[in-house]
Backbone as XML, in Angstrom:
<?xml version="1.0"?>
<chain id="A" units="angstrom">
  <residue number="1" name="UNK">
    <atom name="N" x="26.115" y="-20.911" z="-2.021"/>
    <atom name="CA" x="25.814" y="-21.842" z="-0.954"/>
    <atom name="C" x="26.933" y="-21.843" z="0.091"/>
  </residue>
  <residue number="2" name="UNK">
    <atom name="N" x="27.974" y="-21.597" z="-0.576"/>
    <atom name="CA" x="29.524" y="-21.556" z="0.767"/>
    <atom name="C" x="29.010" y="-20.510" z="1.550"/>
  </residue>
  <residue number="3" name="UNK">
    <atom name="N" x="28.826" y="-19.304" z="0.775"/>
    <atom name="CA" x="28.468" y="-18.229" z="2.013"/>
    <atom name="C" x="27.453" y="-18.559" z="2.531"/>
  </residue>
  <residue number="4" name="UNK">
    <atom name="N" x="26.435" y="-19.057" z="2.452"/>
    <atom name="CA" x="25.427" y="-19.227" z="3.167"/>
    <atom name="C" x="26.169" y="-20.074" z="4.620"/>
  </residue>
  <residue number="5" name="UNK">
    <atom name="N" x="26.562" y="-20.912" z="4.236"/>
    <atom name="CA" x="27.304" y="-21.918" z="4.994"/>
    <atom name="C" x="28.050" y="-21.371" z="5.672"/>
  </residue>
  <residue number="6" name="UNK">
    <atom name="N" x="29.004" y="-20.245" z="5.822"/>
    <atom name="CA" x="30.181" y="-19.587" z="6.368"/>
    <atom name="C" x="29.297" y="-18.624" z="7.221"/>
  </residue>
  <residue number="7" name="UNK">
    <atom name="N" x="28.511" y="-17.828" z="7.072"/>
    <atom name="CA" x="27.542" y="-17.276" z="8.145"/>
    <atom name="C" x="27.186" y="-17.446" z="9.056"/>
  </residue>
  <residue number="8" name="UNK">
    <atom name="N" x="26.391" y="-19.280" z="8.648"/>
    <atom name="CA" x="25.999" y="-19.461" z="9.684"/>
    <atom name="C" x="26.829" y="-20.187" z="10.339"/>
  </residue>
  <residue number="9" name="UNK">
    <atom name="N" x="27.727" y="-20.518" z="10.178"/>
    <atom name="CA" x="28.895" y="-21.021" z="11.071"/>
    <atom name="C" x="29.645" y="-20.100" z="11.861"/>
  </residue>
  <residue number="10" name="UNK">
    <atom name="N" x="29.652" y="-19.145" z="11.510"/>
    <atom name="CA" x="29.724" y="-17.503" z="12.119"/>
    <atom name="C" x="29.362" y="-17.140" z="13.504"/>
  </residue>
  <residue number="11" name="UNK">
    <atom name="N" x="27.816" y="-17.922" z="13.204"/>
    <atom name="CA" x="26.803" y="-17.108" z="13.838"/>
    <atom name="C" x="27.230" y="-18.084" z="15.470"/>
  </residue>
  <residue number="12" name="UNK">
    <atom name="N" x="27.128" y="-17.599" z="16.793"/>
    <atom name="CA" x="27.178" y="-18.040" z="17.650"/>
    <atom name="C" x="26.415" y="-19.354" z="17.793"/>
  </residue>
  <residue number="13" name="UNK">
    <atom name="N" x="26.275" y="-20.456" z="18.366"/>
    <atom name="CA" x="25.771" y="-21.393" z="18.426"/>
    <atom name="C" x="24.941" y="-21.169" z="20.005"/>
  </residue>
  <residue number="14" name="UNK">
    <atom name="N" x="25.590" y="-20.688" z="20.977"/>
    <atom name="CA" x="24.800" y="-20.121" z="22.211"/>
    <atom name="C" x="23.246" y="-19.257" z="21.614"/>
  </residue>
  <residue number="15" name="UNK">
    <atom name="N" x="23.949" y="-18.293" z="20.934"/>
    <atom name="CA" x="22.646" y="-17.311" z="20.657"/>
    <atom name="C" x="21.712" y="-18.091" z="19.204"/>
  </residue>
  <residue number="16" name="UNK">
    <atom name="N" x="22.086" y="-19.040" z="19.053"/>
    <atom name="CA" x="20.791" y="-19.779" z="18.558"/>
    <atom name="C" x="19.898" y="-20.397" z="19.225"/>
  </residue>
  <residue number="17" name="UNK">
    <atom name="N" x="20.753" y="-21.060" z="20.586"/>
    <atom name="CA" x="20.166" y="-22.304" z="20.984"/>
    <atom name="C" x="19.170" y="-21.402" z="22.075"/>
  </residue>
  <residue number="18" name="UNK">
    <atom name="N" x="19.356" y="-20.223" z="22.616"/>
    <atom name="CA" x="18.975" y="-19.319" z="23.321"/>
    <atom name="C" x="17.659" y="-18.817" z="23.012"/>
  </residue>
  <residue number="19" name="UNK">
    <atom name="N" x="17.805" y="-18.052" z="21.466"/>
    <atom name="CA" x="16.797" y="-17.238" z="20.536"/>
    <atom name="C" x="15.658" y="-18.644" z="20.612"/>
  </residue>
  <residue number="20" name="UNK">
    <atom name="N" x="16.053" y="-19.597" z="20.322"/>
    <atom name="CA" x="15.160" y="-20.779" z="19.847"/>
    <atom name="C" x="14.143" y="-21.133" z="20.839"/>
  </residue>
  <residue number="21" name="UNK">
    <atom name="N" x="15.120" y="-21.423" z="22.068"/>
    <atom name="CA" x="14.440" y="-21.475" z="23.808"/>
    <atom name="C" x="13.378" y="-20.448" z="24.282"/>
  </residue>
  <residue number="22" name="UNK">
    <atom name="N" x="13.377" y="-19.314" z="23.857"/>
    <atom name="CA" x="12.544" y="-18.046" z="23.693"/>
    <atom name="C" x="11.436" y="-18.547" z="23.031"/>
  </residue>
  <residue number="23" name="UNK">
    <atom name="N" x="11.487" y="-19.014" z="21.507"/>
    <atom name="CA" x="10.617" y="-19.059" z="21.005"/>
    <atom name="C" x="9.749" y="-20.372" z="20.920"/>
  </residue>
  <residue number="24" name="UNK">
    <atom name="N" x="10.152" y="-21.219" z="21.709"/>
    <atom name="CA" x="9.632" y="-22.819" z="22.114"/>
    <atom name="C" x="8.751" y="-22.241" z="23.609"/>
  </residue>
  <residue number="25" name="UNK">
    <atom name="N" x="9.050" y="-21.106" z="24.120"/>
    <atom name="CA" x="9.080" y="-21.029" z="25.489"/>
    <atom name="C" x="7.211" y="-19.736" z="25.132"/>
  </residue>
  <residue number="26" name="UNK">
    <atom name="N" x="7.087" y="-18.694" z="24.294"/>
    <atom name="CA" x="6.498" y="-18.134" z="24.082"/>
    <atom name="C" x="5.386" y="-18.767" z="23.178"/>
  </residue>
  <residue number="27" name="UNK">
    <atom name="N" x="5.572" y="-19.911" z="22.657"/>
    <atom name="CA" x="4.733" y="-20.800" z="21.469"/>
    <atom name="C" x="4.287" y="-21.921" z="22.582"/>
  </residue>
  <residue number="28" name="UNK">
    <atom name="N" x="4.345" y="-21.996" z="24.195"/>
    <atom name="CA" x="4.151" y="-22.895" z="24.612"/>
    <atom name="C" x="2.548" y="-22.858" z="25.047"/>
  </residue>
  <residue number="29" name="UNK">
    <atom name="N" x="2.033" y="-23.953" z="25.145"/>
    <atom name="CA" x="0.187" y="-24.122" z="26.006"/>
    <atom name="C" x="0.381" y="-24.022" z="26.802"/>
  </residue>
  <residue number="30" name="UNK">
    <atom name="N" x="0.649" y="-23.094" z="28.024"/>
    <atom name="CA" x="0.723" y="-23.579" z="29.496"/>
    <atom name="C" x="-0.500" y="-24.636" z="29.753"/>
  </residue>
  <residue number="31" name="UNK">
    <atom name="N" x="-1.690" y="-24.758" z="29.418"/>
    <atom name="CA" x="-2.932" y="-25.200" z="29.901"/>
    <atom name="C" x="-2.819" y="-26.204" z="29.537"/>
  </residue>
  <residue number="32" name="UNK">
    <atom name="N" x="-1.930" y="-26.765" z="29.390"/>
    <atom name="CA" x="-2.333" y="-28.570" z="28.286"/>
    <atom name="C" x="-2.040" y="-29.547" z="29.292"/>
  </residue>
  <residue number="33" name="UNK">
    <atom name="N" x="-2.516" y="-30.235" z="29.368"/>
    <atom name="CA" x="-2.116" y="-31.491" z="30.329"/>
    <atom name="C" x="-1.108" y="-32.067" z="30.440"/>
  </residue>
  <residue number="34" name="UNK">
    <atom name="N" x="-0.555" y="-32.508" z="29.718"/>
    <atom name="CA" x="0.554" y="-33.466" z="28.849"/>
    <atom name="C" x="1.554" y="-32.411" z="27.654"/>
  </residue>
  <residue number="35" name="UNK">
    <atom name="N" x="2.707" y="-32.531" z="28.376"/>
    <atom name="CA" x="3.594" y="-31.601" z="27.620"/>
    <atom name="C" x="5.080" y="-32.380" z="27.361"/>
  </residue>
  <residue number="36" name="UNK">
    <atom name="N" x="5.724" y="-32.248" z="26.768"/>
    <atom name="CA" x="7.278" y="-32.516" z="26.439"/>
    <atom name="C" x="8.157" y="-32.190" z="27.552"/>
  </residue>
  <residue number="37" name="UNK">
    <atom name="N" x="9.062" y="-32.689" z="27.950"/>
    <atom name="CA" x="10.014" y="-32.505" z="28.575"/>
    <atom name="C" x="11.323" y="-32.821" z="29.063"/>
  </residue>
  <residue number="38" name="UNK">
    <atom name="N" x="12.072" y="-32.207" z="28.829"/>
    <atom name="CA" x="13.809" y="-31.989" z="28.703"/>
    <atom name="C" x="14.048" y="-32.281" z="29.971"/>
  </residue>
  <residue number="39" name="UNK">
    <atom name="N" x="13.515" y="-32.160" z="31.308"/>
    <atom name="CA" x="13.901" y="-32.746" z="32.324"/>
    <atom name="C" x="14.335" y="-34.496" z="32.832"/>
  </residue>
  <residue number="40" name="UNK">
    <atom name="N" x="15.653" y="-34.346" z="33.179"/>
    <atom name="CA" x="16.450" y="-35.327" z="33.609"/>
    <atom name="C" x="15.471" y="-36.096" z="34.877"/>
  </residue>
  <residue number="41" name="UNK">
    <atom name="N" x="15.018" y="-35.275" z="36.589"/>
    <atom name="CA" x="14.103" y="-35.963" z="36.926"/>
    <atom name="C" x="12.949" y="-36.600" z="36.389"/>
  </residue>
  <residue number="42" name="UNK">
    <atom name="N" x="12.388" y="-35.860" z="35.668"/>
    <atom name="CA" x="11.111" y="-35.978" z="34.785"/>
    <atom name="C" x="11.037" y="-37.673" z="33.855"/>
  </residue>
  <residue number="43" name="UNK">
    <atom name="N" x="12.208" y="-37.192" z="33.301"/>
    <atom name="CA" x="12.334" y="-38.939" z="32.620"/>
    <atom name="C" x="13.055" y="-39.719" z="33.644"/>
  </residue>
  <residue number="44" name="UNK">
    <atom name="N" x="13.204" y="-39.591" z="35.015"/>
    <atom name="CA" x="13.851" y="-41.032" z="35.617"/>
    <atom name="C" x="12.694" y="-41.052" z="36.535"/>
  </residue>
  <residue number="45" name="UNK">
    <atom name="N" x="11.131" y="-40.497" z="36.696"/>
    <atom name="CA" x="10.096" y="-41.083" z="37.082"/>
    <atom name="C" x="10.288" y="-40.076" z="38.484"/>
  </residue>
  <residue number="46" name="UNK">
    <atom name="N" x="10.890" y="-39.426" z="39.077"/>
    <atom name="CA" x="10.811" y="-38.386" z="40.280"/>
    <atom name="C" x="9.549" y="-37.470" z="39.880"/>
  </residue>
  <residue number="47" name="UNK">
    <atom name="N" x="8.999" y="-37.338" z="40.658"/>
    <atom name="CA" x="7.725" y="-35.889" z="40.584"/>
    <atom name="C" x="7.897" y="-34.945" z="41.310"/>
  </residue>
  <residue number="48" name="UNK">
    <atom name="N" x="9.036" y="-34.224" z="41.592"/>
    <atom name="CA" x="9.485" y="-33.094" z="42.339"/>
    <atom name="C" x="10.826" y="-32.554" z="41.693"/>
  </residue>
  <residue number="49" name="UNK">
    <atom name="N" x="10.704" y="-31.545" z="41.032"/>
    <atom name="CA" x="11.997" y="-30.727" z="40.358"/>
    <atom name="C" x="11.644" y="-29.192" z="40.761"/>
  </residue>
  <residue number="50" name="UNK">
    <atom name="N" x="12.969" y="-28.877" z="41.022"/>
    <atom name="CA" x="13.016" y="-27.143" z="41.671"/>
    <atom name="C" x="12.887" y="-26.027" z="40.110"/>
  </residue>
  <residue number="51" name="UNK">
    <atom name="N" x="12.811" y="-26.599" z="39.219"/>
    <atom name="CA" x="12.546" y="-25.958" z="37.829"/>
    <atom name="C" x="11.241" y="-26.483" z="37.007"/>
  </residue>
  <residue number="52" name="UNK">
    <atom name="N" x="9.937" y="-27.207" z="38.055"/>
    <atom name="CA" x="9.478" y="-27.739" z="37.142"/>
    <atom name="C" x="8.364" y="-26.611" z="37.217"/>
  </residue>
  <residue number="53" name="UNK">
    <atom name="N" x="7.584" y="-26.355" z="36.152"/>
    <atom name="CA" x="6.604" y="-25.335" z="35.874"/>
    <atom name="C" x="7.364" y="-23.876" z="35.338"/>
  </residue>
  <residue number="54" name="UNK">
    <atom name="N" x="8.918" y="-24.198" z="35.004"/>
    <atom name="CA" x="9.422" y="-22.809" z="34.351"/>
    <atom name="C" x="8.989" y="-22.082" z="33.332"/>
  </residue>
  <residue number="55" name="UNK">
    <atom name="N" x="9.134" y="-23.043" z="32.667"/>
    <atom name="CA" x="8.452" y="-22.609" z="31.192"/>
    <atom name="C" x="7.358" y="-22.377" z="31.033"/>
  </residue>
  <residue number="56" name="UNK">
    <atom name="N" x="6.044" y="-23.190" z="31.958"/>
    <atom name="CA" x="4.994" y="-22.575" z="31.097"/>
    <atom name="C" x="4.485" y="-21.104" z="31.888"/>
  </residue>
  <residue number="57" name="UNK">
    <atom name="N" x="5.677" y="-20.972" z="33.321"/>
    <atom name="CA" x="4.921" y="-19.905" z="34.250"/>
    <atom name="C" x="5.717" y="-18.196" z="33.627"/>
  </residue>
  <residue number="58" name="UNK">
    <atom name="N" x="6.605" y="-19.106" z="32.865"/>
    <atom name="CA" x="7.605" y="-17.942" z="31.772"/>
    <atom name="C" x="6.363" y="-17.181" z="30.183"/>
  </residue>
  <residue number="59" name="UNK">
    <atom name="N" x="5.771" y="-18.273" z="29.863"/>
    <atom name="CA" x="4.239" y="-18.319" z="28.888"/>
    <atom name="C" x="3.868" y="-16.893" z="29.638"/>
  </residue>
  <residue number="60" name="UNK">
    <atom name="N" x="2.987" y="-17.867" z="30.705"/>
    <atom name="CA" x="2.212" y="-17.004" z="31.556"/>
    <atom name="C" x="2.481" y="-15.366" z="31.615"/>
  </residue>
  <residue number="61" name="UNK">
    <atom name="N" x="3.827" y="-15.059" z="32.117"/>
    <atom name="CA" x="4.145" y="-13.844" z="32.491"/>
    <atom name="C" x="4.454" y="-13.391" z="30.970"/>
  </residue>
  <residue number="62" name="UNK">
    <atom name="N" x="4.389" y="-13.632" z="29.742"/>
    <atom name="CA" x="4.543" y="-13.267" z="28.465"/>
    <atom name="C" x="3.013" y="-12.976" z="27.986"/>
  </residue>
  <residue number="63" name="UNK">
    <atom name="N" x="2.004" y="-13.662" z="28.498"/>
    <atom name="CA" x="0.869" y="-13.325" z="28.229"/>
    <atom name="C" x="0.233" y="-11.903" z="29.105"/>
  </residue>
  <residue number="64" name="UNK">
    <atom name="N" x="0.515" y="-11.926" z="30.424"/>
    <atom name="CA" x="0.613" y="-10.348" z="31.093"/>
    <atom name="C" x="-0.760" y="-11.684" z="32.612"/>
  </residue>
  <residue number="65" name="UNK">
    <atom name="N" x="-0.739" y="-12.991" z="32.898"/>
    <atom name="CA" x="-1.335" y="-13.757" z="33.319"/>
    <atom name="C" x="-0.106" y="-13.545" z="34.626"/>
  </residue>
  <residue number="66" name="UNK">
    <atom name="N" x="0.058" y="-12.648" z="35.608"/>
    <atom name="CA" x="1.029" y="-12.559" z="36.506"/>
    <atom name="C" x="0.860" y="-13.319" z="37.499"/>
  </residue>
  <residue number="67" name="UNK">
    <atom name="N" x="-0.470" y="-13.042" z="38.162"/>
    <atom name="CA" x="-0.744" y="-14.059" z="39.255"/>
    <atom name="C" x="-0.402" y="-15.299" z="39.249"/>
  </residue>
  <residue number="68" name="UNK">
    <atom name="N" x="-1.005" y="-16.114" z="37.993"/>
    <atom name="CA" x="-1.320" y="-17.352" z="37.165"/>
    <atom name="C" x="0.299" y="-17.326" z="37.536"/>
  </residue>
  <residue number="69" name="UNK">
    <atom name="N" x="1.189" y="-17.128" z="37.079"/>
    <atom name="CA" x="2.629" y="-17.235" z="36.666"/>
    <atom name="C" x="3.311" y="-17.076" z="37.960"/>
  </residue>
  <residue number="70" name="UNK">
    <atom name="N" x="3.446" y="-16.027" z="38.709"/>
    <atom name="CA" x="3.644" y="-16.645" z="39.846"/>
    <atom name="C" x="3.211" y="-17.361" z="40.856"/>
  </residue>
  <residue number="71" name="UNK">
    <atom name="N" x="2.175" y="-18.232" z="40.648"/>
    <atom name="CA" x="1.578" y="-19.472" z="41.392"/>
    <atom name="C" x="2.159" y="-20.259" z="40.877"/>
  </residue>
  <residue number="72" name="UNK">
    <atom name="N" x="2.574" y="-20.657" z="39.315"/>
    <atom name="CA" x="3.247" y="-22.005" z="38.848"/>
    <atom name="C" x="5.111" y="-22.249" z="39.263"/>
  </residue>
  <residue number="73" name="UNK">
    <atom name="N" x="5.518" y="-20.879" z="39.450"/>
    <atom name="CA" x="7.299" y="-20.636" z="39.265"/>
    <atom name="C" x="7.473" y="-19.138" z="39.918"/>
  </residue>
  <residue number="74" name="UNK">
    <atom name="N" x="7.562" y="-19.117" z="40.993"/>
    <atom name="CA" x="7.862" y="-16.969" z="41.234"/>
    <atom name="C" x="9.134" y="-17.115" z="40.339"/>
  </residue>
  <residue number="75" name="UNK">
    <atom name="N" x="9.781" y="-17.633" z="40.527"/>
    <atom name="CA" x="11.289" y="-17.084" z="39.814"/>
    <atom name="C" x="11.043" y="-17.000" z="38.041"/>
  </residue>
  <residue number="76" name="UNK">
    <atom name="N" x="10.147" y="-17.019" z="37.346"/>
    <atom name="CA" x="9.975" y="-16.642" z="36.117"/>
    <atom name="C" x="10.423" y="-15.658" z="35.819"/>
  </residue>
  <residue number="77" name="UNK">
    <atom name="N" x="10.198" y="-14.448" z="36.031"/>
    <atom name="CA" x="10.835" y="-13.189" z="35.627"/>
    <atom name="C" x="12.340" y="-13.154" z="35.864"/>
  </residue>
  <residue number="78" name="UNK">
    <atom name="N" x="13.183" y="-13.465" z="36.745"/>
    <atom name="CA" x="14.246" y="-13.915" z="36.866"/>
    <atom name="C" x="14.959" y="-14.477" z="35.856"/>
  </residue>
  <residue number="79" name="UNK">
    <atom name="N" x="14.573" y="-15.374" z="35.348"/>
    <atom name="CA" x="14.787" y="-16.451" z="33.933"/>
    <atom name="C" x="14.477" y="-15.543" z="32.985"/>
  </residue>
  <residue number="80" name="UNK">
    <atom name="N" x="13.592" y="-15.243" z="32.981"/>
    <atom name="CA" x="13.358" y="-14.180" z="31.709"/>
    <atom name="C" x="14.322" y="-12.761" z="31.766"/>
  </residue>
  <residue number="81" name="UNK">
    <atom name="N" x="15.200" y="-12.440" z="32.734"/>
    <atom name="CA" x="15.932" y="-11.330" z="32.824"/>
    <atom name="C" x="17.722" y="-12.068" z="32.455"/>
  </residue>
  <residue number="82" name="UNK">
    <atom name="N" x="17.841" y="-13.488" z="33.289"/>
    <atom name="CA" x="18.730" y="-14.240" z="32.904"/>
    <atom name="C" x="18.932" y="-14.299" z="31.558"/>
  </residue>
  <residue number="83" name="UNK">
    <atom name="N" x="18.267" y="-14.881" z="30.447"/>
    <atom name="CA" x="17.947" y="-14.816" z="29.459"/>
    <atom name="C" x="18.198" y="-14.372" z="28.618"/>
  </residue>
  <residue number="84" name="UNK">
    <atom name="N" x="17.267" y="-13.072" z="28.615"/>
    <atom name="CA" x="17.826" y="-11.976" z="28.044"/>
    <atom name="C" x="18.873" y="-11.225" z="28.060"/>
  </residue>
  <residue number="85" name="UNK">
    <atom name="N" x="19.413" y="-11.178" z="29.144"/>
    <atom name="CA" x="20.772" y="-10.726" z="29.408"/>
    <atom name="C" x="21.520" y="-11.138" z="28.388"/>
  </residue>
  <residue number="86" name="UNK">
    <atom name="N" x="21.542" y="-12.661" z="28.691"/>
    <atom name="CA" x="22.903" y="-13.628" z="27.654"/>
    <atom name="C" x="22.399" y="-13.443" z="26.469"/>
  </residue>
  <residue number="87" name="UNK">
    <atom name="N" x="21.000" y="-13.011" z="25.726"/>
    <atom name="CA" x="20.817" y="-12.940" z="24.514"/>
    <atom name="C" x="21.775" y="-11.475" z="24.176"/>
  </residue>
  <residue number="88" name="UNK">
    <atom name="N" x="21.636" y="-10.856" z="24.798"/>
    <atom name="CA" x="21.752" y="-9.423" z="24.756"/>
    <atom name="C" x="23.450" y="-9.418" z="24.783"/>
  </residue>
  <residue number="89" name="UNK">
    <atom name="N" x="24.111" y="-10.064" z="25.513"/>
    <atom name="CA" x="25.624" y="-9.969" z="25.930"/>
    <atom name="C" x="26.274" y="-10.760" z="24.366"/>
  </residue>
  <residue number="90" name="UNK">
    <atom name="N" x="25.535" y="-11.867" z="23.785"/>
    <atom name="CA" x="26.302" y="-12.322" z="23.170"/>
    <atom name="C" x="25.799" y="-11.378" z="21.843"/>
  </residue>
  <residue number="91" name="UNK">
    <atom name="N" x="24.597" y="-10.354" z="21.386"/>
    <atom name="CA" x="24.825" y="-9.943" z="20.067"/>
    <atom name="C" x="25.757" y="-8.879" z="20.310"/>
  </residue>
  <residue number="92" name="UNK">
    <atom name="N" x="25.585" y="-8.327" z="21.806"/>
    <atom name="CA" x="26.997" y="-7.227" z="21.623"/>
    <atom name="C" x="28.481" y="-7.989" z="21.348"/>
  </residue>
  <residue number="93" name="UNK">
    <atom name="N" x="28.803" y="-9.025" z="21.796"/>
    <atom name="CA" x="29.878" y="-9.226" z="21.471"/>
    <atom name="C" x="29.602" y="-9.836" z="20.240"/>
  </residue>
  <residue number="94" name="UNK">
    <atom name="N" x="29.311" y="-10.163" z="19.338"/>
    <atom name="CA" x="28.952" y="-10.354" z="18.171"/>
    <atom name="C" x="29.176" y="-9.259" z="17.394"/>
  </residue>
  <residue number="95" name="UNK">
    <atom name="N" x="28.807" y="-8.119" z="17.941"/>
    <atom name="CA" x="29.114" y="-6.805" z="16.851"/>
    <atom name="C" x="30.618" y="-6.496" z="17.398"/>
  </residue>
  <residue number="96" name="UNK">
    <atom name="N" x="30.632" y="-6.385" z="18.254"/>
    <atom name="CA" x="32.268" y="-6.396" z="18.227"/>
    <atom name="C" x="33.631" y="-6.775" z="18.270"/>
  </residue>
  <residue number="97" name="UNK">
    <atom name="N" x="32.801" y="-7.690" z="18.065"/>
    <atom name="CA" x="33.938" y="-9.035" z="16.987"/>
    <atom name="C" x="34.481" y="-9.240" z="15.563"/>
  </residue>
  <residue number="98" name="UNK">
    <atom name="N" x="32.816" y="-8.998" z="15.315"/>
    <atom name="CA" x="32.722" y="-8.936" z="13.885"/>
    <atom name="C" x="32.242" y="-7.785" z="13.068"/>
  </residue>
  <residue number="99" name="UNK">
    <atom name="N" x="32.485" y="-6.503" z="13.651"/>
    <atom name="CA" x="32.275" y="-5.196" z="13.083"/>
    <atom name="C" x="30.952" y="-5.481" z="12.374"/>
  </residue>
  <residue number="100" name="UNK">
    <atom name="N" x="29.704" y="-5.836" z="13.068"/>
    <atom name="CA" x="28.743" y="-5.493" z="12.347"/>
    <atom name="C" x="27.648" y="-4.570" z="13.169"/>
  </residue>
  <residue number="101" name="UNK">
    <atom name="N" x="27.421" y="-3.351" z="12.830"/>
    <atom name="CA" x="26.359" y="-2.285" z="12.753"/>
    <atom name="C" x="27.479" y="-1.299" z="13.514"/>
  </residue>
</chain>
């Protein structure tokens, strides 16, 4: 159980919270009416945010729905290149930190 424990304490805390955001972001309904949301305007009652429709227009362009996706957010693919990048930057430095592969 220690090693289990020492691993994942290991393991970057960025490239979890990242990997996770991916997969909240690809598991999302774009079509649903009523959705969850992490936005700061959003919960103080404003109806205008320069990030609002990211996520599900990020769905969209994961489903191959391009048009659809850039009508909700053009900058989706952007985010999705952002993204990946930092997923990508932190397992390389991950392997060469920690000599693995």
């Amino acid at each position: 159980m220690k090693e289990i424990i020492n691993r994942v304490s290991q393991f970057p805390l960025e490239l979890m919270f990242w990997m996770a955001s991916m997969i909240a972001i690809l598991t999302l309904n774009p079509s649903a009416d009523a959705h969850f949301s992490l936005c700061p305007l959003s919960q103080l009652g404003i109806e205008w945010c320069p990030g609002c429709g990211l996520g599900r227009s990020m769905n969209l362009l994961a489903r191959g729905e391009f048009q659809e996706s850039w009508s909700m957010h053009p900058l989706a693919m952007l985010a999705y290149l952002v993204i990946l990048s930092r997923i990508w930057n932190l397992i390389k430095n991950l392997k060469t930190t920690h000599n693995y592969g």
